[in-house]
C-alpha atoms as an extended CHARMM CRD file, in Angstrom:
* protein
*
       255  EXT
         1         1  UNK       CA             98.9160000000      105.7000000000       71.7900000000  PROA      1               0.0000000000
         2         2  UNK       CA             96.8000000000      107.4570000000       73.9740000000  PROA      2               0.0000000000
         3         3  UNK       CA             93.4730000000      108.6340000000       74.6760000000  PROA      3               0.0000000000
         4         4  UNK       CA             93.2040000000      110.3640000000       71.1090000000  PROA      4               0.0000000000
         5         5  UNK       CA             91.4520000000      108.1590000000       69.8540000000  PROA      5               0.0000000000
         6         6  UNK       CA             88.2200000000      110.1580000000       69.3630000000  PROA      6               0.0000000000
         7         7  UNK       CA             85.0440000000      109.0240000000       68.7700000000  PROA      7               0.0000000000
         8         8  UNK       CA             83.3030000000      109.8480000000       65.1890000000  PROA      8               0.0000000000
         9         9  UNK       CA             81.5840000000      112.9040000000       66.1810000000  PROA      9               0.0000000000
        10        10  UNK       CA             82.0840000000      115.3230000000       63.2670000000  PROA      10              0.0000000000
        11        11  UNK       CA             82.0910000000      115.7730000000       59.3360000000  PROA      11              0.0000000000
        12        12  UNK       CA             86.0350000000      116.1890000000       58.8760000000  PROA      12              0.0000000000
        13        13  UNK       CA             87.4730000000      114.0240000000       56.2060000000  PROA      13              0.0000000000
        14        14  UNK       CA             87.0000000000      110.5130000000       57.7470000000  PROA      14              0.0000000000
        15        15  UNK       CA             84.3270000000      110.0070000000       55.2900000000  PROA      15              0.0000000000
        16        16  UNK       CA             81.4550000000      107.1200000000       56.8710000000  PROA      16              0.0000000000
        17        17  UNK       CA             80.2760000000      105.0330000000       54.4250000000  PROA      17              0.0000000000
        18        18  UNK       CA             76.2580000000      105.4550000000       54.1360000000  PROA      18              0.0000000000
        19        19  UNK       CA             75.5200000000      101.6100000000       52.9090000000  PROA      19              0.0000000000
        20        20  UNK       CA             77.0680000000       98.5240000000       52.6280000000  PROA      20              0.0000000000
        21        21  UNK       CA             77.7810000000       98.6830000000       48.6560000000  PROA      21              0.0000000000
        22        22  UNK       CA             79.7970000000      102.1940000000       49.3870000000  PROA      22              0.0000000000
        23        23  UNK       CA             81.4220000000      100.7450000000       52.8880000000  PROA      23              0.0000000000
        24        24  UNK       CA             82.6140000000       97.6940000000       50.8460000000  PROA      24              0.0000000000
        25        25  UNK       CA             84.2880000000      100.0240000000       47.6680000000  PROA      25              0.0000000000
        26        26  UNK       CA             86.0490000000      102.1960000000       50.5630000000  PROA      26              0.0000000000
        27        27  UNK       CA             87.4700000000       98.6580000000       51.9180000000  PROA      27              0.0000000000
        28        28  UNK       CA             88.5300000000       98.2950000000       48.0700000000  PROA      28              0.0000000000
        29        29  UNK       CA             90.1960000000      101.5060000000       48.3820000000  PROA      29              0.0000000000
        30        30  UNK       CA             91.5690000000      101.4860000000       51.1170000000  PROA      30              0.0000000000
        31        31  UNK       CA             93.0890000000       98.2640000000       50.7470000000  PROA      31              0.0000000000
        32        32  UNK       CA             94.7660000000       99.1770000000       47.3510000000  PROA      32              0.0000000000
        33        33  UNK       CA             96.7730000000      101.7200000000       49.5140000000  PROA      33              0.0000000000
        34        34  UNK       CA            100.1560000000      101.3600000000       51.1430000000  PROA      34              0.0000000000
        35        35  UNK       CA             99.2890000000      103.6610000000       53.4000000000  PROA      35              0.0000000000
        36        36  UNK       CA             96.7640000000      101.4790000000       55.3370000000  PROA      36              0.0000000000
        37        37  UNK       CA             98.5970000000       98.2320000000       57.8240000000  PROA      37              0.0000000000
        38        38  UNK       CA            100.0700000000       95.6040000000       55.5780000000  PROA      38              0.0000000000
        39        39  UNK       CA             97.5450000000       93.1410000000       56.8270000000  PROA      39              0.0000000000
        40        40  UNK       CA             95.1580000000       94.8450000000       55.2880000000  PROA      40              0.0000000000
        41        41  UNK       CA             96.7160000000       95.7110000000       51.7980000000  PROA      41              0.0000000000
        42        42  UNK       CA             95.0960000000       93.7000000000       49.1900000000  PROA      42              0.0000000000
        43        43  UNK       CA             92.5140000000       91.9190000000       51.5460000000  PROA      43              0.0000000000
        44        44  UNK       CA             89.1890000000       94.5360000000       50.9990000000  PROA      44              0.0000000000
        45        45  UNK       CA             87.4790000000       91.8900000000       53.0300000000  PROA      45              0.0000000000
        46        46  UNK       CA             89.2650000000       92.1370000000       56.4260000000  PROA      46              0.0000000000
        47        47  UNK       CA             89.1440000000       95.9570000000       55.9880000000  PROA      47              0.0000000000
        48        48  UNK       CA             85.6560000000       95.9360000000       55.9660000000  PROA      48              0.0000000000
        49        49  UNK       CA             85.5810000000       93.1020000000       58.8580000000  PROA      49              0.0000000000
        50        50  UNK       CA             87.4060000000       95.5990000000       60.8760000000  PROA      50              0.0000000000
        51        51  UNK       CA             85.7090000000       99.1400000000       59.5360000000  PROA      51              0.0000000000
        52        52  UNK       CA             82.6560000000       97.5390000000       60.7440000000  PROA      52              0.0000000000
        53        53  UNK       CA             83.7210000000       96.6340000000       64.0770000000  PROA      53              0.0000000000
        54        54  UNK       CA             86.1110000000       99.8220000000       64.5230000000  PROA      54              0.0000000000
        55        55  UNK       CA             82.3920000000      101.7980000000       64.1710000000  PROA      55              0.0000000000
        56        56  UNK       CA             80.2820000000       99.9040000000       66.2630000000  PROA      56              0.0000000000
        57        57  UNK       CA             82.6530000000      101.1020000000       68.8160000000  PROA      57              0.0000000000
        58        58  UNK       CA             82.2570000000      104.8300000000       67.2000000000  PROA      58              0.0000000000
        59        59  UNK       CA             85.7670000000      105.0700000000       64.9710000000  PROA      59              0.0000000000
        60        60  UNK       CA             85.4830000000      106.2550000000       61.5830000000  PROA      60              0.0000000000
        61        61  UNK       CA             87.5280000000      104.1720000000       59.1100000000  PROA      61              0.0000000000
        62        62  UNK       CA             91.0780000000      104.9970000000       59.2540000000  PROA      62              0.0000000000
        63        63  UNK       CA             90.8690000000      104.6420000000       62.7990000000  PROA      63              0.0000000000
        64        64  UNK       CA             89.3510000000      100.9570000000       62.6220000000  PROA      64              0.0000000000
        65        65  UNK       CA             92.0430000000      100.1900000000       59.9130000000  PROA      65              0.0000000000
        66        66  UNK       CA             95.1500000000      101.5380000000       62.3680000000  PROA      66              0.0000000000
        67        67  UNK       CA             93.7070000000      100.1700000000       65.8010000000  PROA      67              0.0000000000
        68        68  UNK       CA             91.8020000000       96.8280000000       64.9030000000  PROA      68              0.0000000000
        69        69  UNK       CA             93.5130000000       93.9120000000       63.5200000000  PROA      69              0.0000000000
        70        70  UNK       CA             92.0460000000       90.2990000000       62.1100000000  PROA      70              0.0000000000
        71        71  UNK       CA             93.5840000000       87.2880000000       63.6920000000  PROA      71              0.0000000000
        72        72  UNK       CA             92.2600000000       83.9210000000       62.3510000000  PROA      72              0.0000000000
        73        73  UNK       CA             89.1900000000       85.5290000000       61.4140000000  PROA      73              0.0000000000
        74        74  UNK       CA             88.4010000000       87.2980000000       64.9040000000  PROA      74              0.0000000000
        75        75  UNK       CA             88.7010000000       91.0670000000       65.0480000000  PROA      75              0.0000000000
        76        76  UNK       CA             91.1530000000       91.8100000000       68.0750000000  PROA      76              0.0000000000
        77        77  UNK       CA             91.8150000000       95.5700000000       69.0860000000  PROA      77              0.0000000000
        78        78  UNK       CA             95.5620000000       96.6500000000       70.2450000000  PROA      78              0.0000000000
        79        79  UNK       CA             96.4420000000       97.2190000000       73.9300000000  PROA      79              0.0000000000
        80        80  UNK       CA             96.4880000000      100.7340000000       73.7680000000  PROA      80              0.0000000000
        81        81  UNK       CA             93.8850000000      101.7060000000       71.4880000000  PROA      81              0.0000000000
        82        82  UNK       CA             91.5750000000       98.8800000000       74.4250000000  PROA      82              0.0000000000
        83        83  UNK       CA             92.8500000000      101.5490000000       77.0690000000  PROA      83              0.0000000000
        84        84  UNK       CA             91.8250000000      104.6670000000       75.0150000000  PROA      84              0.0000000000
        85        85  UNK       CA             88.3720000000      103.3550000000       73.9810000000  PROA      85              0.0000000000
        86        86  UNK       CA             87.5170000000      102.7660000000       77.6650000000  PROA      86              0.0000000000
        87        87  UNK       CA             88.9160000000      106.7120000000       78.6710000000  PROA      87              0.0000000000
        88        88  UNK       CA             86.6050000000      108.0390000000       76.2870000000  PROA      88              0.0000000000
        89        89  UNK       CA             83.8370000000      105.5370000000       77.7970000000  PROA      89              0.0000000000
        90        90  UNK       CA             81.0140000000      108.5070000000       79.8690000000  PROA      90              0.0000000000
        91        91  UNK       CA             81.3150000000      105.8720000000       83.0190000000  PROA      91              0.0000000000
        92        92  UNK       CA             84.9870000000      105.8410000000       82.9960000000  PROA      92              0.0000000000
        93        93  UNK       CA             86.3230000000      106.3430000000       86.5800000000  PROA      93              0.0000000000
        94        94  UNK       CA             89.7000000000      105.8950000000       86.1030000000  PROA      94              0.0000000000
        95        95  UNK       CA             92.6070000000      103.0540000000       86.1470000000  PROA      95              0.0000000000
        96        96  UNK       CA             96.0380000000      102.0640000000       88.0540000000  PROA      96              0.0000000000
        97        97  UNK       CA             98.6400000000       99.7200000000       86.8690000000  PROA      97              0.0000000000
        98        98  UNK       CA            101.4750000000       98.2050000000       87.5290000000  PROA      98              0.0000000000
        99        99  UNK       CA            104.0860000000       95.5060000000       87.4660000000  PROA      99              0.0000000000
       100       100  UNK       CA            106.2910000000       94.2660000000       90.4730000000  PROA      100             0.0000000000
       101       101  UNK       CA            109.3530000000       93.0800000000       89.2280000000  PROA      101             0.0000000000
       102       102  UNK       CA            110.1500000000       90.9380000000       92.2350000000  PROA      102             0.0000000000
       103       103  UNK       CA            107.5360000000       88.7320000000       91.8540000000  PROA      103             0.0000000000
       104       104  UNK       CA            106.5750000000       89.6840000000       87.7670000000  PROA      104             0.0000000000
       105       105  UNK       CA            103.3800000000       90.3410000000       88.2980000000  PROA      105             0.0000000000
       106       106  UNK       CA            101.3550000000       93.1240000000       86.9130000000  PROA      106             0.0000000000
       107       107  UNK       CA             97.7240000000       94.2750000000       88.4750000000  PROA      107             0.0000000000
       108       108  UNK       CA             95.0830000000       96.6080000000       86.4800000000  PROA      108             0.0000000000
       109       109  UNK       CA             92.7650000000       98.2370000000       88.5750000000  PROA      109             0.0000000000
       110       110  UNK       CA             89.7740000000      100.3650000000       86.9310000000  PROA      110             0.0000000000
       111       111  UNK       CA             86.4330000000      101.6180000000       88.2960000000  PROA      111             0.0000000000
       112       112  UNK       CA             83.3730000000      102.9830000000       86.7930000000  PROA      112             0.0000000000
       113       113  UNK       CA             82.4680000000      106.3620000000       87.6120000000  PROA      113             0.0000000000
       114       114  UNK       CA             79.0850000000      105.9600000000       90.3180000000  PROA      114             0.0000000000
       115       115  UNK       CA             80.7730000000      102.0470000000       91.3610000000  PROA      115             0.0000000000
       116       116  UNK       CA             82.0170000000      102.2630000000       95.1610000000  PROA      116             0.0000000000
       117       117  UNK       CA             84.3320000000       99.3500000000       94.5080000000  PROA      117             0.0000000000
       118       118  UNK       CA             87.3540000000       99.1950000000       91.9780000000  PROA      118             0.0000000000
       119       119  UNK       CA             87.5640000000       96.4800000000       90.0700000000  PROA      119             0.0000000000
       120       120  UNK       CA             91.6250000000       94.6710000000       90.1390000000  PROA      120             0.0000000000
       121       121  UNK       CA             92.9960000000       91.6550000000       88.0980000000  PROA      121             0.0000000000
       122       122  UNK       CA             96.4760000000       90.2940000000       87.9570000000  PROA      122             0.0000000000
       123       123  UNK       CA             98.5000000000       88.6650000000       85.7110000000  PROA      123             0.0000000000
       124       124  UNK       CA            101.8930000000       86.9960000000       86.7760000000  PROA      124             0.0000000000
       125       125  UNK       CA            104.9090000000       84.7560000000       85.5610000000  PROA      125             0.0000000000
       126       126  UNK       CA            103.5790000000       81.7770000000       86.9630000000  PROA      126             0.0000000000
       127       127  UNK       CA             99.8630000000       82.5580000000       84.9480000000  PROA      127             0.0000000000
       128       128  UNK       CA            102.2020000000       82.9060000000       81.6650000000  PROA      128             0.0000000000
       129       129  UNK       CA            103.9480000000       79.3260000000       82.3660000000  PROA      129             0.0000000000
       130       130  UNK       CA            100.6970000000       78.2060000000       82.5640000000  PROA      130             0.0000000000
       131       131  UNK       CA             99.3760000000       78.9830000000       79.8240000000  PROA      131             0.0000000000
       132       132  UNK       CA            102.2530000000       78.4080000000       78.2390000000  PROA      132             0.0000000000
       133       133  UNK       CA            103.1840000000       81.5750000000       76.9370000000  PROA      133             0.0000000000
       134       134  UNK       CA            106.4910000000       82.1490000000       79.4410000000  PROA      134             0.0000000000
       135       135  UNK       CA            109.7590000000       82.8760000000       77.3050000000  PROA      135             0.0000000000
       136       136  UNK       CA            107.5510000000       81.6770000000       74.0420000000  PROA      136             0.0000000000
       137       137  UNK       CA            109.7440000000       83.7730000000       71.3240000000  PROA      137             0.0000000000
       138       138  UNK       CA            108.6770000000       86.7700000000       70.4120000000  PROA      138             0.0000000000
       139       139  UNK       CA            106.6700000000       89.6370000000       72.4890000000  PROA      139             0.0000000000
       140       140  UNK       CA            107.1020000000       87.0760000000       75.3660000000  PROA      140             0.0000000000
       141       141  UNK       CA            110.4990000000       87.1310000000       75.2420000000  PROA      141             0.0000000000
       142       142  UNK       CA            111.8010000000       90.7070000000       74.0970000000  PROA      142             0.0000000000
       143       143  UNK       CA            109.1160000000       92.8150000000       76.4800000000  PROA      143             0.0000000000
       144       144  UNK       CA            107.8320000000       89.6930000000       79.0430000000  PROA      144             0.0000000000
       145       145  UNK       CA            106.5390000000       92.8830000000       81.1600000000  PROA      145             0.0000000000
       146       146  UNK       CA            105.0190000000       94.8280000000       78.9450000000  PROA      146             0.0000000000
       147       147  UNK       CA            102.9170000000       91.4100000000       77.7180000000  PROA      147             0.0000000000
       148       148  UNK       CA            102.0510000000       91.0480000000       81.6450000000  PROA      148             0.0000000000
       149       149  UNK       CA            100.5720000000       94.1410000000       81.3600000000  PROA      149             0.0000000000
       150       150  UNK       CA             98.6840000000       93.8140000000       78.2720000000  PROA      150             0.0000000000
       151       151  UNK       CA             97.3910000000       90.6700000000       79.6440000000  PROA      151             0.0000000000
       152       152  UNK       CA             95.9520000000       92.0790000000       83.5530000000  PROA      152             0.0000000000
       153       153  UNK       CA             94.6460000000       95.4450000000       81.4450000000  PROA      153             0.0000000000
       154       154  UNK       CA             92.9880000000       93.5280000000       78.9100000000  PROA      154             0.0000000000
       155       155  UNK       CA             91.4530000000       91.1600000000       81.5580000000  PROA      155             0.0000000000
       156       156  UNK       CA             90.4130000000       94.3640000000       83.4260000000  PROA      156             0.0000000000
       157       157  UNK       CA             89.1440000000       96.5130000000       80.8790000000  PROA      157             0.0000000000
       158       158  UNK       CA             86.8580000000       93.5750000000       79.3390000000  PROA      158             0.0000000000
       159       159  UNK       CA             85.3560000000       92.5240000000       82.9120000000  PROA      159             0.0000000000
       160       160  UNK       CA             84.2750000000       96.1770000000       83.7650000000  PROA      160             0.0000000000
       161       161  UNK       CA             84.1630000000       97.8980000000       80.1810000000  PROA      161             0.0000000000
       162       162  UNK       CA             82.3250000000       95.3220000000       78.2350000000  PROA      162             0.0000000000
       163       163  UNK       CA             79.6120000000       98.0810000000       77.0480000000  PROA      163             0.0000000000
       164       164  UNK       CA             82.4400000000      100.0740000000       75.4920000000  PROA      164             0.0000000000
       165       165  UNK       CA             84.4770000000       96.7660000000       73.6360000000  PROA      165             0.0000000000
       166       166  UNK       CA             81.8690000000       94.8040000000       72.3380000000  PROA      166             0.0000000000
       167       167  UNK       CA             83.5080000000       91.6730000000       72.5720000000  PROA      167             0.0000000000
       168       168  UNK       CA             86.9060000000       92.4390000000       71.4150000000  PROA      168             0.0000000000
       169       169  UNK       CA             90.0270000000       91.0480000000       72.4900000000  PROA      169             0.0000000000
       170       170  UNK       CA             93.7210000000       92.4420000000       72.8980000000  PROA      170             0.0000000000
       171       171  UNK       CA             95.3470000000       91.7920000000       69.2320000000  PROA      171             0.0000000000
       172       172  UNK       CA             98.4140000000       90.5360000000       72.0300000000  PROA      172             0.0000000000
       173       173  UNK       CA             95.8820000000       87.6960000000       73.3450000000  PROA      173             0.0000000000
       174       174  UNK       CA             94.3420000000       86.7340000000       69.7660000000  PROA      174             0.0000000000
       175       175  UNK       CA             98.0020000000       86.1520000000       68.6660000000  PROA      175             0.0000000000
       176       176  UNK       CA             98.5320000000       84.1040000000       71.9230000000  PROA      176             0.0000000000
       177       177  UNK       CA             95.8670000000       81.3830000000       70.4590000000  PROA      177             0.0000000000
       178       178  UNK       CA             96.9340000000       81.2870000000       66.9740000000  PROA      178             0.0000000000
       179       179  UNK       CA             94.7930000000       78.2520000000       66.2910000000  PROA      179             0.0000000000
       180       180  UNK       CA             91.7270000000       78.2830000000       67.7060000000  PROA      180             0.0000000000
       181       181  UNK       CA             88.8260000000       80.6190000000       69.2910000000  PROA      181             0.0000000000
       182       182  UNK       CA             88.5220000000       80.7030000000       72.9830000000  PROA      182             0.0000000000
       183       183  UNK       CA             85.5270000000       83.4370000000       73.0030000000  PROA      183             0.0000000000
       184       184  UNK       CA             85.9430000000       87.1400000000       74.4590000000  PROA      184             0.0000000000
       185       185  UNK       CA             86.6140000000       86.3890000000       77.7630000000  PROA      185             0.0000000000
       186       186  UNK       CA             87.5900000000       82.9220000000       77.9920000000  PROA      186             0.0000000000
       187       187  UNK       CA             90.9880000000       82.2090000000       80.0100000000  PROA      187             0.0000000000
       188       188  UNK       CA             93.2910000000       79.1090000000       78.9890000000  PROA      188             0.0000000000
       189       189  UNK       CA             94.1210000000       77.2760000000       82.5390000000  PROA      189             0.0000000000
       190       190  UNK       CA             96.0690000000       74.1290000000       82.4470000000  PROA      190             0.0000000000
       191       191  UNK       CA             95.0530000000       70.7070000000       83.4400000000  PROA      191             0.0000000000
       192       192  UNK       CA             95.4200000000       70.4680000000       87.6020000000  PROA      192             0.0000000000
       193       193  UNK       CA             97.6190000000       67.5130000000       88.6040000000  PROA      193             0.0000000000
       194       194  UNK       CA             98.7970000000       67.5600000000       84.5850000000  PROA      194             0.0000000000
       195       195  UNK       CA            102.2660000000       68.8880000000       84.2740000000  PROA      195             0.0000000000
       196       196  UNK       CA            102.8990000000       70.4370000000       80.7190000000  PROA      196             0.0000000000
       197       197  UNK       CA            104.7840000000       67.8110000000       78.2150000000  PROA      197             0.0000000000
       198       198  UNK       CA            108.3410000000       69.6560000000       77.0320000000  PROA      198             0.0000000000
       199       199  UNK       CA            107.9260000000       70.2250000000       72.9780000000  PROA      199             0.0000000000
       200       200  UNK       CA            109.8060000000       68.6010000000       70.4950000000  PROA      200             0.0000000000
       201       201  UNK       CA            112.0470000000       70.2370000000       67.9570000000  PROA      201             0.0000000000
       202       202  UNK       CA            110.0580000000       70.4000000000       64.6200000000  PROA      202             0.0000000000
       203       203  UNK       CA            111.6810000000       67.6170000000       62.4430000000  PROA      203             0.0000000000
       204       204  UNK       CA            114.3590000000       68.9720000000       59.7970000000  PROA      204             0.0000000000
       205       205  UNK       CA            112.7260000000       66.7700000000       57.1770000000  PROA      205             0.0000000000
       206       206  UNK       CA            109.1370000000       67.5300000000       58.1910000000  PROA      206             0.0000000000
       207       207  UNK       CA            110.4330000000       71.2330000000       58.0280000000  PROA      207             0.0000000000
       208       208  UNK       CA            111.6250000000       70.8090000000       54.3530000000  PROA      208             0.0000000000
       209       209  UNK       CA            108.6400000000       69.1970000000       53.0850000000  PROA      209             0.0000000000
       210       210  UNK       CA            106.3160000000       71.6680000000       54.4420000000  PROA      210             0.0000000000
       211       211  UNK       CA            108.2720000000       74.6730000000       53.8220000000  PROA      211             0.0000000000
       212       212  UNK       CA            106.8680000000       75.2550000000       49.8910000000  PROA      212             0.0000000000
       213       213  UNK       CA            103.3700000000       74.9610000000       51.6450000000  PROA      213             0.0000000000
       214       214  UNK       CA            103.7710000000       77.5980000000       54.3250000000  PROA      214             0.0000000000
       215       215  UNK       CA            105.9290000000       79.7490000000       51.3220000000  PROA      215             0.0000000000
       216       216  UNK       CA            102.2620000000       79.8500000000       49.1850000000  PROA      216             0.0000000000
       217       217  UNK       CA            100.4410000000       80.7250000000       52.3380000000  PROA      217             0.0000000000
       218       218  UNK       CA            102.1840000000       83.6730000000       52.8450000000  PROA      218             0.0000000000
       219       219  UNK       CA            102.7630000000       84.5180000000       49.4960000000  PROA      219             0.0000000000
       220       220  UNK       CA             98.9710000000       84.3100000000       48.8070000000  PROA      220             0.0000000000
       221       221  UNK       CA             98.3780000000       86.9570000000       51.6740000000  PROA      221             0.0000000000
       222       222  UNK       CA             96.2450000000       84.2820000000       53.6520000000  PROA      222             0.0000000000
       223       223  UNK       CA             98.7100000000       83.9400000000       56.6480000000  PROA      223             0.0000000000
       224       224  UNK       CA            101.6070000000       85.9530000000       57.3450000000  PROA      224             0.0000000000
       225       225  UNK       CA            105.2070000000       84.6610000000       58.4340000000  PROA      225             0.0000000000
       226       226  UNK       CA            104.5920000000       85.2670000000       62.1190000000  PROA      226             0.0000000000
       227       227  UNK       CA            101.5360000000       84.0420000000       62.0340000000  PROA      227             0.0000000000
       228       228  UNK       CA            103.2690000000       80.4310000000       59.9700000000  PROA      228             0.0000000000
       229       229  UNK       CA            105.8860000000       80.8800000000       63.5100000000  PROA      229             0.0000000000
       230       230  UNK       CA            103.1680000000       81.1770000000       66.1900000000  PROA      230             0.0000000000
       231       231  UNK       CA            101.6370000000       78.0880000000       64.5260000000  PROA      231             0.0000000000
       232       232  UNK       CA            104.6460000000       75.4850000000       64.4080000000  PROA      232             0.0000000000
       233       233  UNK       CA            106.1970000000       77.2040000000       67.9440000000  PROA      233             0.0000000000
       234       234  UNK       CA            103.1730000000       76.2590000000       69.5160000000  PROA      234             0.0000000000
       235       235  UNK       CA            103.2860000000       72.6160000000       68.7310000000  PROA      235             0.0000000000
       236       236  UNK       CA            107.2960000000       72.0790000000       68.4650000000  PROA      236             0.0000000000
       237       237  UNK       CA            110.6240000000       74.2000000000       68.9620000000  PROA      237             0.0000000000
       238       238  UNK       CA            111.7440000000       75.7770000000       65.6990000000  PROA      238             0.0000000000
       239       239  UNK       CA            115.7280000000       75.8970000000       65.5130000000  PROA      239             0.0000000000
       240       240  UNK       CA            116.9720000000       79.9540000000       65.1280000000  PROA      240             0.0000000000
       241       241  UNK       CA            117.5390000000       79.2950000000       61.4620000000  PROA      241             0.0000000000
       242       242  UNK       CA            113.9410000000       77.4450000000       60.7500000000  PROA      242             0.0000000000
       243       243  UNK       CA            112.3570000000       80.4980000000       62.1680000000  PROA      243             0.0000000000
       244       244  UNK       CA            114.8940000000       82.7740000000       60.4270000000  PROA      244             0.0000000000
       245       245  UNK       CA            113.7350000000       81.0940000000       57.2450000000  PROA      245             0.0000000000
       246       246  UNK       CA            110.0330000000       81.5120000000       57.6080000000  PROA      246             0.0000000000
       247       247  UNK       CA            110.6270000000       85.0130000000       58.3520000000  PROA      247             0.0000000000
       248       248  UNK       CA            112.1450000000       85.6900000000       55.4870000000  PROA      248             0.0000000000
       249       249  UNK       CA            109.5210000000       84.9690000000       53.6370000000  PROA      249             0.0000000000
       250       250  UNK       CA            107.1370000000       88.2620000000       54.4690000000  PROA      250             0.0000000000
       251       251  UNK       CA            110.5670000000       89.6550000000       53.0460000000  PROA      251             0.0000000000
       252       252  UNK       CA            110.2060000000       87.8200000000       49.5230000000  PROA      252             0.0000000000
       253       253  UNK       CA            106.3210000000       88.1590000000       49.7440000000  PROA      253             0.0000000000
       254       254  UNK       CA            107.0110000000       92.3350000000       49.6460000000  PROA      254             0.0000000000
       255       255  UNK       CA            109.4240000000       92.3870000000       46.8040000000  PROA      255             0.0000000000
């Protein structure tokens, strides 16, 4: 994704609602349509949640639905589409990044057209381990560089672009605090002197019991399966075939 993300400007056929009764039957629609992000299929509510951010910040709808996401009930904006709202920003300057493999840590510097000094923020390995996010499965795991980056551009974007997000978060940080809300710029440090307890395996018996609970959740459209993971894998280690078998329930929720 790049900086094509254009603002709503013109007539073309991203139609803008004029009122809240016709923005809320184009969430119906839209939702009824597989062409719109699964998240969104069937859930007219978090369509319109995310229309209504997506044109604060000046997208028209299709936009909103295809760049802003929901996560526990916080709209949350993806990497990329954070970069190409701040390009199209009339003060932006420009921005450098990077990542250093030799010590894993990637910088974001940006600047505001008119500011003498650039504005830089890191994020490294040792900031993942401490918040806990180093070799968590997933993202952290598969592209542990990429997720650096994500992390020092959304950092860097937010401090010096705030006028352009309103408030919004990476959709890669939201899912990085699956249960709780830390605010839009809030940064999880741990405890000083406190050195982070190792996690338990979740309980095969525990597992079984709860498994027809998370299997409704998904199947009612209220979670999804990697959202069910990112809960239990931050509290306890899930064996390959536990996490294989929640998984596999987005699968069964499809058919």
């Amino acid at each position: 994704m790049s900086n094509a993300i254009a603002k709503t400007t013109g007539m073309g056929f991203a139609l803008q609602p004029n009122s809240m009764d016709e923005a809320f039957r184009m969430a119906e629609m839209l939702a009824g349509s597989q062409m719109v992000p699964k998240n969104y299929q069937g859930k007219p509510q978090d369509a319109l949640v995310a229309m209504m951010m997506g044109s604060e910040l000046g997208l028209n709808p299709i936009q909103s639905l295809a760049n802003v996401a929901v996560i526990n009930g916080k709209p949350a904006i993806y990497g990329d589409a954070l970069l190409a709202l701040v390009q199209n920003h009339p003060k932006f300057g420009g921005h450098e990044e990077f990542c250093d493999e030799a010590t894993m840590t990637a910088t974001c510097t940006v600047w505001r057209k008119g500011d003498a000094a650039k504005h830089t923020v890191t994020f490294s390995q040792a900031d993942a381990q401490k918040a806990g996010l180093w070799g968590k499965s997933g993202p952290w795991t598969q592209y542990p560089k990429r997720m650096l980056m994500w992390r020092a551009r959304g950092y860097a974007l937010r401090d010096k672009f705030a006028d352009a997000l309103g408030g919004l978060i990476t959709v890669e940080e939201a899912r990085d605090i699956p249960e709780q809300d830390m605010g839009p710029a809030q940064r999880y440090e741990a405890p000083k002197d406190a050195a982070r307890p190792a996690l338990e395996h979740y309980p095969a018996d525990s597992f079984e019991q709860n498994f027809p609970k998370w299997q409704q959740i998904v199947e009612s459209g209220k979670k999804s399966a990697n959202d069910i993971v990112a809960m239990l894998e931050s509290k306890a280690v899930l064996t390959p075939e536990q996490r294989d078998q929640i998984l596999a329930l987005e699968e069964g929720a499809e058919a």
